[in-house]
N, C-alpha and C positions, 0 to 999 in steps of 0.2 A: 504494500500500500504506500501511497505516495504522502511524504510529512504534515504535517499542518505547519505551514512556512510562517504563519500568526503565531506560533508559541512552541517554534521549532522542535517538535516532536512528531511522533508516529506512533498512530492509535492502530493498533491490528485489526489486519481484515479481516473476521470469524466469525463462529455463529456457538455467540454466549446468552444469555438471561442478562437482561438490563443493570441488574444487579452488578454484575461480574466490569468491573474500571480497570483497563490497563493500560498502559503507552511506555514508550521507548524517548531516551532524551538523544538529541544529537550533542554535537560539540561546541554547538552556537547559541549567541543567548546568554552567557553568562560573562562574568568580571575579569576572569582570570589573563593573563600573561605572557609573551613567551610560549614555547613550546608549549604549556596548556591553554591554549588559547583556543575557545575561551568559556566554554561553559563544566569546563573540571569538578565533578563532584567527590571525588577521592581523594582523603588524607594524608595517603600512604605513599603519595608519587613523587611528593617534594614540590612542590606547588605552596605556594603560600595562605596558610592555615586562613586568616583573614577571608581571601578569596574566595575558598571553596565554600565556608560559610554563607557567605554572600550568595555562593551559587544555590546552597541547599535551601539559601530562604526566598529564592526566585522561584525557586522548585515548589516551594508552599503556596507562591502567590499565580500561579498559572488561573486562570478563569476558563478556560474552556471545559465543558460540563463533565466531559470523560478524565481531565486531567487535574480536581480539583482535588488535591489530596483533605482528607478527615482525621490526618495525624502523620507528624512525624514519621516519614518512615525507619524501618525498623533494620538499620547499616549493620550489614553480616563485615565480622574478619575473614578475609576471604584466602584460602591457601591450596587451592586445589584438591581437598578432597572431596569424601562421599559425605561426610556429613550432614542431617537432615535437620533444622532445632522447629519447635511450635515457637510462633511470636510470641506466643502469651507465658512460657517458660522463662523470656530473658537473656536466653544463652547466643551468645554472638559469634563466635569460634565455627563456624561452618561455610557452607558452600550452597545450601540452598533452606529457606524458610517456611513455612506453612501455617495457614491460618484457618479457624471453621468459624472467626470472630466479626462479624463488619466494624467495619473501622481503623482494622490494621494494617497495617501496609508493606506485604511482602517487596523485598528490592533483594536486588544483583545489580554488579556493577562492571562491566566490562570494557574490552580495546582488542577485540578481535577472538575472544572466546565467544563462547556459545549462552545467550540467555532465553530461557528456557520457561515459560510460560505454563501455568496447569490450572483447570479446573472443572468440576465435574458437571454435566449437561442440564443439572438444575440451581445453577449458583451456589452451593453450600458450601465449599470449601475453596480455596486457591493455596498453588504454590508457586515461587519464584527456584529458580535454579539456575547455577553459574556452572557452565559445562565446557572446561576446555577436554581437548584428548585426554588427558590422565581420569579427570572425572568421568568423563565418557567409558571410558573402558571397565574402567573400578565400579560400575555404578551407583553415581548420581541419582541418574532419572529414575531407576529402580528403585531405587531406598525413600525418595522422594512419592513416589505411587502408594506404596504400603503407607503412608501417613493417610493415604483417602481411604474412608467408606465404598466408595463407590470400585466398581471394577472395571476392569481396564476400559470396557467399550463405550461405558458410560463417561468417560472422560474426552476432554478438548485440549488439544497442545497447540500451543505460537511458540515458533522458532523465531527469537528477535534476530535485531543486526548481527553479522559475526562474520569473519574473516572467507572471501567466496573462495571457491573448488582448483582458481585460477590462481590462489597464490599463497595457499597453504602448504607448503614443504618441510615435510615432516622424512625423519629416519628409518631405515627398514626396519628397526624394532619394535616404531609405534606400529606401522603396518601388522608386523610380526604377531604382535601382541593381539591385534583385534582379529587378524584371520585364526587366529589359535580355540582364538574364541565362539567365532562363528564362519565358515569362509564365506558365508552368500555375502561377506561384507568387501569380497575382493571387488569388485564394479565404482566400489566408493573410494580406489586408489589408481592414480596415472602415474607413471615410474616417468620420470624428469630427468634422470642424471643417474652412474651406476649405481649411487648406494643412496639416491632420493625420492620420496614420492608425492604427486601433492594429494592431497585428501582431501575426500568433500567431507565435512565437517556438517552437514544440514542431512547429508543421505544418512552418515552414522548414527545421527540422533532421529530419526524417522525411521531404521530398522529397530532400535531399541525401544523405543517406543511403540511399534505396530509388534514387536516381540513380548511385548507387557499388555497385549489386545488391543492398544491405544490406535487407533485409525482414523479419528474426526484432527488431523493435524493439518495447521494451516502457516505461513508465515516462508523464510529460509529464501528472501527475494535482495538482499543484500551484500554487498561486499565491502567490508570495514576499512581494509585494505587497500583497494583503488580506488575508494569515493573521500579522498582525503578532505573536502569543504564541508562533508558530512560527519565524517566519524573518525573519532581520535584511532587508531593502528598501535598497537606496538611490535607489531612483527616490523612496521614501514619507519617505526620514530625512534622507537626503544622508549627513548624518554618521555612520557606523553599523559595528558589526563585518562578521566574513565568516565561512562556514559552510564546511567541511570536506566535499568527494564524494572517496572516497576507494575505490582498486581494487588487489587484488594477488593473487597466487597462491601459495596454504598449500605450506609445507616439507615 
């Protein structure tokens, strides 16, 4: 889906219960800097504390109806694992969040990983999930599914922004790793160079997903990577901000 250029985001195109609020921030729109220039929501990049605050409280004040947050959201420490926490537990130390509350506000925060959307086909619950390779393979999305009631068929996935199929080049051991796993996932690698491959990163989290029953998945139209006036990279910057997927259920 194409951004709302008024309040530089990207609301997913899918078919949720009115209830169910989500969008994606770009990298424009906010205070910041230099190399995070300029809507940096992340602490952790070396970006000037001031700023991002500034950004996070731009992030509160959005008007557009989809993108009004009802609270603080709820900022995971983020390290690549599988880790799952409930908003309503506190715990921050993970990689993806889950809520059955309105009002809370599941976030991930990315630059070319994978953010990961969930909720189930009557509005009751949502999860956010930060899914680069490593998550991916360890599973994330797994560990994150068993938080819902609902079963796999009855659930809705958006694949937000995240690094496109064209310039993800990864090692033959990540490859290694995930054909060990399952091979129908060989089709999701192009060998580049002898010991290179690049990965689609949107087909891997759509097999593990449709391997969890999940089939109503929508989103995986982006590339983090070559759309630099859109979205912060750090495969393209190294040094860079982080971009806001954010999911919650209206009061």
């Amino acid at each position: 889906m194409k951004p709302d250029t008024s309040e530089q985001i990207i609301l997913p195109d899918w078919q949720v219960p009115a209830q169910v609020k989500a969008f994606s921030t770009t990298r424009a729109g906010g205070v910041s800097g230099g190399v995070y220039s300029s809507n940096n929501l992340a602490l952790h990049v070396g970006d000037n504390k001031s700023d991002v605050l500034k950004n996070r409280a731009l992030l509160r004040k959005k008007r557009c109806k989809n993108a009004r947050l009802p609270a603080e959201p709820f900022w995971l420490n983020q390290t690549h694992t599988t880790t799952v926490v409930n908003v309503a537990e506190s715990e921050t130390d993970a990689d993806a969040s889950y809520s059955k509350n309105p009002g809370e506000v599941c976030v991930v925060m990315t630059a070319d990983c994978l953010p990961v959307l969930l909720t189930d086909k009557q509005g009751r619950q949502v999860a956010a999930i930060h899914a680069g390779w490593r998550g991916l393979l360890n599973g994330v999305i797994e560990n994150a599914l068993t938080q819902f009631s609902a079963v796999g068929s009855d659930i809705v996935a958006w694949l937000g922004p995240a690094i496109g199929p064209k310039a993800f080049e990864v090692g033959a051991e990540v490859r290694d790793g995930f054909v060990e796993q399952n091979i129908d996932v060989l089709p999701a690698f192009r060998q580049c160079s002898e010991d290179k491959w690049l990965a689609n990163i949107y087909a891997l989290a759509r097999m593990r997903l449709k391997d969890c029953g999940v089939t109503a998945i929508y989103g995986g139209d982006y590339c983090t990577y070559h759309d630099e006036p859109l979205f912060y990279s750090y495969r393209r910057d190294k040094t860079c901000g982080r971009m806001a997927t954010l999911i919650w259920l209206d009061k």
